[in-house]
C-alpha positions in Angstrom: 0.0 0.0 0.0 1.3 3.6 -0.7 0.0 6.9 0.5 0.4 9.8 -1.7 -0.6 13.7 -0.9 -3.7 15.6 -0.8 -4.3 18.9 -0.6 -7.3 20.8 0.3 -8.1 24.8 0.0 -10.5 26.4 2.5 -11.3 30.0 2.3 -10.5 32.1 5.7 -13.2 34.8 5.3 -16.2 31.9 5.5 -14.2 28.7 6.6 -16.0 26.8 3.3 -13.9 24.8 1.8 -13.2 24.0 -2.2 -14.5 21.6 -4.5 -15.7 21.1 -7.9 -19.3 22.1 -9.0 -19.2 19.3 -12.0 -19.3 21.8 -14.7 -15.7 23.1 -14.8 -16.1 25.5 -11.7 -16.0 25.7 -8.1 -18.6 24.8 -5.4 -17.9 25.7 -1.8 -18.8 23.1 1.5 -19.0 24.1 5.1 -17.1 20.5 5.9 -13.7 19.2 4.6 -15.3 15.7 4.4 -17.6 17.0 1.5 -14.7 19.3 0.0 -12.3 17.6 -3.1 -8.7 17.5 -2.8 -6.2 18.7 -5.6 -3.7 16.1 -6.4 -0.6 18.5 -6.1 0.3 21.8 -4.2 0.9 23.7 -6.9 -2.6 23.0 -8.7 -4.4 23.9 -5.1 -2.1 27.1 -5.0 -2.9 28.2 -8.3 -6.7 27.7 -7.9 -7.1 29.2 -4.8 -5.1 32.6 -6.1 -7.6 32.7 -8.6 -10.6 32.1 -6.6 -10.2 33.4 -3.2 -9.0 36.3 -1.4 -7.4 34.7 1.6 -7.0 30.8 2.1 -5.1 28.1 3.7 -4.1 24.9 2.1 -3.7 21.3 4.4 -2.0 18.7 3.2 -3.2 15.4 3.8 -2.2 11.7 3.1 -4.4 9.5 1.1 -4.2 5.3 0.3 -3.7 5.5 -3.9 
């Protein structure tokens, strides 16, 4: 078994977390066990830049 990162964005004005709305954009969840995680830092950095004003990234392990 391996474990591999996982990184989730939540937003520091509303605590919501990130995740995908299914049609290309972004949805926001009060709790980080309905949020999606981004696969690599930089992709969760980049996103959040673009979407949020202040934020906070936790990296997490996950089973791949």
């Amino acid at each position: 078994m391996s474990v591999v990162p996982a990184f989730y964005v939540q937003d520091i004005e509303s605590g919501y977390f990130m995740r995908s709305d299914g049609e290309g954009g972004i949805d926001y969840v009060p709790l980080i066990t309905d949020a999606e995680f981004f696969d690599d830092r930089q992709s969760a950095i980049d996103t959040a830049v673009d979407c949020l004003n202040g934020w906070v990234i936790f990296e997490c392990w996950k089973t791949a």
